[in-house]
C-alpha positions as CSV (number, residue, x, y, z in Angstrom):
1,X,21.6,-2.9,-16.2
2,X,23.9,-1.2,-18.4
3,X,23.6,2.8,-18.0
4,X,25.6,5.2,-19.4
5,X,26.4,8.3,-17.1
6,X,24.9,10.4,-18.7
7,X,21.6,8.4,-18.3
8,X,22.2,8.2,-14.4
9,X,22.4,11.9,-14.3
10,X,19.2,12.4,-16.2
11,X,17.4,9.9,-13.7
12,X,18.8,11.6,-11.0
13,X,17.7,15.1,-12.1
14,X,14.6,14.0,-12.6
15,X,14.1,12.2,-9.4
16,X,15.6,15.2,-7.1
17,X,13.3,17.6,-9.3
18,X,10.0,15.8,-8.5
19,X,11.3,14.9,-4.3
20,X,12.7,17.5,-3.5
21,X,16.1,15.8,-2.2
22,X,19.8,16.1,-3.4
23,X,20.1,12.4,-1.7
24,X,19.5,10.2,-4.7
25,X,22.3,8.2,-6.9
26,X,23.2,5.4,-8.3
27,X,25.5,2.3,-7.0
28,X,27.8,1.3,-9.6
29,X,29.0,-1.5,-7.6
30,X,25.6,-2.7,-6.4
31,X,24.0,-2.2,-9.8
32,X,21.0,-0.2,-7.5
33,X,19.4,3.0,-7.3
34,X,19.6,4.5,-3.6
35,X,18.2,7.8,-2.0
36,X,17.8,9.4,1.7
37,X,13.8,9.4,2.2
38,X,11.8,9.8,5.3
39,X,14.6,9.6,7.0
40,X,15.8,6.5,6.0
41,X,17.6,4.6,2.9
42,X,16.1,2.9,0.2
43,X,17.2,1.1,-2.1
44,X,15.8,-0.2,-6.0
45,X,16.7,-1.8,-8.7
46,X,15.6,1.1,-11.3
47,X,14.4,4.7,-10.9
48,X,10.6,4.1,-11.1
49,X,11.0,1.5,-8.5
50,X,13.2,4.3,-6.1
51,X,10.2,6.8,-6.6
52,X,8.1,4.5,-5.0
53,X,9.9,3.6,-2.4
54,X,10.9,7.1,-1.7
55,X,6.8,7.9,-1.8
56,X,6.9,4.7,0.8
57,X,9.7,5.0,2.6
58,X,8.3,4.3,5.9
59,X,7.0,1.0,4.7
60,X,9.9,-0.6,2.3
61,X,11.4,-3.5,2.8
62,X,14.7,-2.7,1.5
63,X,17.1,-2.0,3.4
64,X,15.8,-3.5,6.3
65,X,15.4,-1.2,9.1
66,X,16.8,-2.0,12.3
């Protein structure tokens, strides 16, 4: 996925507006969206995908939880 900072910051904005949470950004090595959720990490491969799994963070799959 090619984003441009100034796209990440947008998604981020928008993301910690509508959560609530400064824990969100975006892995330029991995290529993935992350945030803090529930009290765990998640992790996705865009942001809509993140705002699910931050809605369902007790039940994603990714990262597993050990």
């Amino acid at each position: 996925m090619d984003v441009t900072e100034a796209e990440i910051h947008a998604e981020q904005a928008a993301l910690r507006k509508r959560y609530g949470t400064p824990w969100i950004w975006y892995g330029w090595r991995t290529g993935r969206w992350w945030a803090l959720a529930g009290g765990r990490l998640v992790e996705a491969v865009s942001p809509g995908e993140l705002g699910r799994a931050m809605r369902t963070s007790a039940s994603w799959p990714w990262p597993p939880v050990r």
